[in-house]
C-alpha positions as CSV (number, residue, x, y, z in Angstrom):
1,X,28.3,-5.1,39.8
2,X,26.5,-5.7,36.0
3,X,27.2,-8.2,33.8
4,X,26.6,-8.4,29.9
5,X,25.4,-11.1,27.9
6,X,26.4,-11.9,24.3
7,X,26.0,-14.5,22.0
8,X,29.2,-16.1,21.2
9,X,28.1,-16.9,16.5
10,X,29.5,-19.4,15.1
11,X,31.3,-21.4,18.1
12,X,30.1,-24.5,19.1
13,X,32.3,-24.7,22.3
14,X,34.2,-23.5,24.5
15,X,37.2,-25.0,22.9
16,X,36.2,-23.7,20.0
17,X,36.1,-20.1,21.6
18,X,39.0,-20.6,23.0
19,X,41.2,-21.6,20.0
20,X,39.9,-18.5,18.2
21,X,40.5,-15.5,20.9
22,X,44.2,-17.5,20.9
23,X,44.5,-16.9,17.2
24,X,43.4,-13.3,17.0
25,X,45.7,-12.5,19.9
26,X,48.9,-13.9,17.8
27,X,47.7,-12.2,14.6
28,X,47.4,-8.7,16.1
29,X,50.6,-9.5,18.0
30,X,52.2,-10.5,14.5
31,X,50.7,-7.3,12.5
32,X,52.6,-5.1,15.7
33,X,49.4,-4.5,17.3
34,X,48.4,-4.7,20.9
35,X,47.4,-8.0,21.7
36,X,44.0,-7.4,23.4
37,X,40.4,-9.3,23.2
38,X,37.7,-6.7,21.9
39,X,34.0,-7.4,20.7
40,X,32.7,-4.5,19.0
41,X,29.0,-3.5,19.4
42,X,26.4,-1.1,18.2
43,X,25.1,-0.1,22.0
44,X,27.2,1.6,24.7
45,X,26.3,0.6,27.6
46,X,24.3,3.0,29.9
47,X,26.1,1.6,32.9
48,X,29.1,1.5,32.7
49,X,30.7,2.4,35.9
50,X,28.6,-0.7,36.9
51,X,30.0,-2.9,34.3
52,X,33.8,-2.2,35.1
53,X,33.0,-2.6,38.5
54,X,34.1,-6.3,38.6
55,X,31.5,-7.3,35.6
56,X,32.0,-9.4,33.0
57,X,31.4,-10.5,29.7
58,X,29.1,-14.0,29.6
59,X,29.3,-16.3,26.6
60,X,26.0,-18.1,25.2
61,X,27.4,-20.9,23.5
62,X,24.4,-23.1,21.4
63,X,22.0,-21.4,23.6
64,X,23.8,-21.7,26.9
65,X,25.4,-19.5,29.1
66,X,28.9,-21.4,28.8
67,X,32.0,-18.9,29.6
68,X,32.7,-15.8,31.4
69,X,35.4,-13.0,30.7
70,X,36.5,-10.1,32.8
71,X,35.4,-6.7,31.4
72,X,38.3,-4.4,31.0
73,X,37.2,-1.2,29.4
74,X,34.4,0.2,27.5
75,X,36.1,2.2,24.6
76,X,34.5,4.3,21.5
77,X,35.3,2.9,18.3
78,X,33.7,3.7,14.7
79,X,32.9,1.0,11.7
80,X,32.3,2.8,8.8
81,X,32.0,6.1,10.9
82,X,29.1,4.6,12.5
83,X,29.9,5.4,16.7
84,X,30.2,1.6,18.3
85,X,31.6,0.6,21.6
86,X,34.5,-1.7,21.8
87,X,34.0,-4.1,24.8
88,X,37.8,-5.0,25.9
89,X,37.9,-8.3,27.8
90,X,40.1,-10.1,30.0
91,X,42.1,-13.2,28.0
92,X,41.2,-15.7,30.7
93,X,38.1,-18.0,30.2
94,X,36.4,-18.8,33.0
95,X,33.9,-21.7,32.6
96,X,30.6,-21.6,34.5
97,X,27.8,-24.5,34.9
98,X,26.0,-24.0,31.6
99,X,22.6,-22.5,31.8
100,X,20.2,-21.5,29.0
């Protein structure tokens, strides 16, 4: 099992995190779209098989390790037909003790 670490700009706490994911699940649900959690990156990972082996997805929050979601799928996406990977996480927030 592999884990991934990203840093979680411009929250300053979990609350905060989690009042946002809430939002941008209602708006895509409003616009007709499926409601799912995706953070879109420039790197695919290497490992996947690893990663959706039971990884997850760990939140730095003002430098520390805060949060944890459940990675879902790794799926190609394009931003401006550049190739990205769109990390699909699990809804559910699951706090950890914080570490730096």
């Amino acid at each position: 099992m592999l884990h991934l670490i990203k840093l979680c700009v411009g929250c300053d706490s979990l609350e905060d995190l989690a009042a946002w994911q809430k939002e941008r699940l209602t708006e895509k649900k409003a616009k007709g779209r499926t409601p799912e959690l995706v953070h879109v990156t420039r790197q695919t990972p290497k490992r996947a098989d690893e990663l959706l082996d039971g990884g997850s997805l760990y939140w730095v929050i003002k430098g520390q390790i805060t949060v944890r979601q459940k990675l879902l799928e790794l799926r190609a996406v394009s931003v401006k037909g550049v190739p990205h990977c769109g990390l699909v996480y699990h809804k559910d927030l699951i706090p950890v003790r914080p570490r730096p």
